[in-house]
N, C-alpha and C positions, 0 to 999 in steps of 0.2 A: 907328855913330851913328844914331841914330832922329830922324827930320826926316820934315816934313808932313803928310800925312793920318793917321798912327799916332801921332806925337807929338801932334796934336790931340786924338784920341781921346782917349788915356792922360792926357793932362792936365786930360780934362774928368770922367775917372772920379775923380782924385784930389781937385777942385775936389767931386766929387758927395759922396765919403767925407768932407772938410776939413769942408765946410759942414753936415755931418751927425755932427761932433764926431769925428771918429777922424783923427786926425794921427800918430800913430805907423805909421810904414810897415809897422812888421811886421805890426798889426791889419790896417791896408787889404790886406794879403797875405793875412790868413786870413780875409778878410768876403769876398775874390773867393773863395777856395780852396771856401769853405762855398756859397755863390751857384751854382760850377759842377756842383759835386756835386748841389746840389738840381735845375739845370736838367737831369743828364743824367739823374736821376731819376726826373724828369717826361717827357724825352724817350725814357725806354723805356717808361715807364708807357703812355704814348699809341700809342707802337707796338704795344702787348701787345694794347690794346683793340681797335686799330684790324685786327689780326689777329683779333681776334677776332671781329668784325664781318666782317670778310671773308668765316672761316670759318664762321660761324653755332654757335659754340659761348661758352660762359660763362667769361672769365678774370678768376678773383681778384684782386682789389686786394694789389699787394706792402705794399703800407701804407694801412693806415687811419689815421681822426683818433678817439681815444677821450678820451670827455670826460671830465674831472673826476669826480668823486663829490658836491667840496664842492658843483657847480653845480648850481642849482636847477631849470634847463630847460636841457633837451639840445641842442633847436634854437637858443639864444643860444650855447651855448657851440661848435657847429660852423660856427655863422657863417649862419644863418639866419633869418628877420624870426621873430621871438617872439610 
């Protein structure tokens, strides 16, 4: 049975999904599922660089953001002041 500071937690992530319109448990399963995969993502991405700073060599980005076509400026579309 899960009681106290973890049931806290968990119920404040359901409360965070509930009031951001996903009530279906299975979705709040794959909005965490999708969430951890980006953070572990990000958290080798930052290792890769941070090795790479280290070493004093150049490591490629695993993923870029490539914008659109239909967009008319690049810098709006990667999230940039325009």
């Amino acid at each position: 049975m899960i009681t106290g500071e973890l049931k806290t937690k968990i119920d404040g992530v359901w409360n965070a999904f509930w009031s951001g319109g996903i009530s279906n448990p299975l979705e709040v399963i794959e909005q965490i599922t999708y969430l951890l995969f980006i953070r572990r993502l990000d958290d080798l991405q930052t290792l890769a660089e941070s090795r790479a700073q280290y070493t004093g060599t150049l490591e490629d980005a695993r993923f870029t953001i490539r914008c659109s076509t239909a967009t008319t400026s690049t810098a709006r579309c990667c999230g940039s002041a325009a």
